[in-house]
N, C-alpha and C positions, 0 to 999 in steps of 0.2 A: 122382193129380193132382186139385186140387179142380173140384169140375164149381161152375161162376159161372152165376150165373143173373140178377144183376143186374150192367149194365155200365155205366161213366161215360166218353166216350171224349173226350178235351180235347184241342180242335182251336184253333190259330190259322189263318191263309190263308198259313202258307209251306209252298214243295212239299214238307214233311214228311207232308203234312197227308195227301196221298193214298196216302201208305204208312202210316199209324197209321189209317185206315178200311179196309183192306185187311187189316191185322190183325185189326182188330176183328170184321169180316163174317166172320173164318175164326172167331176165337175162338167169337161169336155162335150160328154154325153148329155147331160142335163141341158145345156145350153147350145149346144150345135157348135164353140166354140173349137178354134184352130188352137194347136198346142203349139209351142216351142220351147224346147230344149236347149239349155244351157250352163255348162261348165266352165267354172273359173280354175286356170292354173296358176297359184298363186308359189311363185319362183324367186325364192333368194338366192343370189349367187351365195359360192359360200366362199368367207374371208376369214383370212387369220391377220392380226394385228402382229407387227412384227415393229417393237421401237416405236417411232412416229408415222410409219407407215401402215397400210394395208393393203397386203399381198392375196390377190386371188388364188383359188385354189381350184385344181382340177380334177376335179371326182370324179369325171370320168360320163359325166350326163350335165348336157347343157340345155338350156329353156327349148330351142328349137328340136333334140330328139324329146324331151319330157311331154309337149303339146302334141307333138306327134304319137306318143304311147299313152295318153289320155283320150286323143280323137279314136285312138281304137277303140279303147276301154270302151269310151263314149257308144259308141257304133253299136256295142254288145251286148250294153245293157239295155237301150234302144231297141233293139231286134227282139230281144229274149221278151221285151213286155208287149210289143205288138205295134211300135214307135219306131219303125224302119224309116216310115214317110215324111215323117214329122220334121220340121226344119230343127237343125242342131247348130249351136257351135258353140266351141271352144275356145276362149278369150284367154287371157292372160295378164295379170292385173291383182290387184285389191280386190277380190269378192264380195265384200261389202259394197264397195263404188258400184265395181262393171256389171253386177246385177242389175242394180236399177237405174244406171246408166242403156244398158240394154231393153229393158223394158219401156223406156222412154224413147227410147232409138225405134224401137218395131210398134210403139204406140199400143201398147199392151195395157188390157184395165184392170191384169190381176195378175200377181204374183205369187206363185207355190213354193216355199223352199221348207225343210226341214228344221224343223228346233230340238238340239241334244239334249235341253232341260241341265244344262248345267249349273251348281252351284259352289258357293266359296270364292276360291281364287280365280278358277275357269270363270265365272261368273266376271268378278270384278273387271278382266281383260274383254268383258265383252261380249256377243255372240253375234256371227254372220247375219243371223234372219234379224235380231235387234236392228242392227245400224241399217241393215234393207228397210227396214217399215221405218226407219227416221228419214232416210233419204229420199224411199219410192213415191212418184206423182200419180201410185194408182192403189190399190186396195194389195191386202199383202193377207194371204194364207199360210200360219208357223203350222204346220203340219209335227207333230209330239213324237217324238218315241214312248216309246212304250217303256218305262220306269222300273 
């Protein structure tokens, strides 16, 4: 088995979240391997089509406070598993891309992120951890929910 010694572990806030950090602290453990954390905010402005134009709209929460109330979030779910120290951050972007963009960036030789096990239509659109193992230049862990 390859012994990792650099880990990217891609978290959203759904309860996947605390069984793909659970992995990762065993994986970590196993291998003497450094972790890193990271979350994608993946930001549509929202627009309404008006005629042949389209008009932005103001809801009242723009990309800049949204990463900002995600780095918290980030920080506490962090803290709460024992992952204070652990390098974090917070991107903004395509999740599918800036994941293993990122893991390529920090030279990482494994990937943790979560799999919803969706099927049907969810299915058909895709899922995050799918297009990460097409994209990623290193090994990729779908960590399951639990069905």
């Amino acid at each position: 088995m390859t012994a990792y010694k650099n880990v990217l572990v891609a978290l959203d806030f759904s309860p996947i979240a605390e069984k793909v950090i659970k992995r990762a602290r065993q994986i970590a453990e196993r291998f003497q391997a450094r972790l890193s954390l990271v979350h994608v905010v993946e930001y549509i402005p929202p627009v309404e089509p008006v005629g042949d134009m389209i008009l932005g709209i103001d809801w009242g929460v723009d990309e800049r406070e949204l990463l900002e109330l995600s780095k918290e979030r980030f920080a506490t779910l962090a803290e709460k598993h024992g992952l204070a120290d652990a390098d974090r951050e917070v991107l903004s972007g395509n999740a599918r891309l800036e994941i293993a963009r990122h893991a390529a960036e920090l030279g990482c030789d494994l990937i943790i992120i979560g799999s919803h096990g969706r099927h049907g239509f969810s299915r058909l659109l895709g899922s995050t951890a799918d297009a990460v193992l097409h994209h990623a230049h290193c090994d990729v862990l779908a960590v399951r929910a639990d069905d």
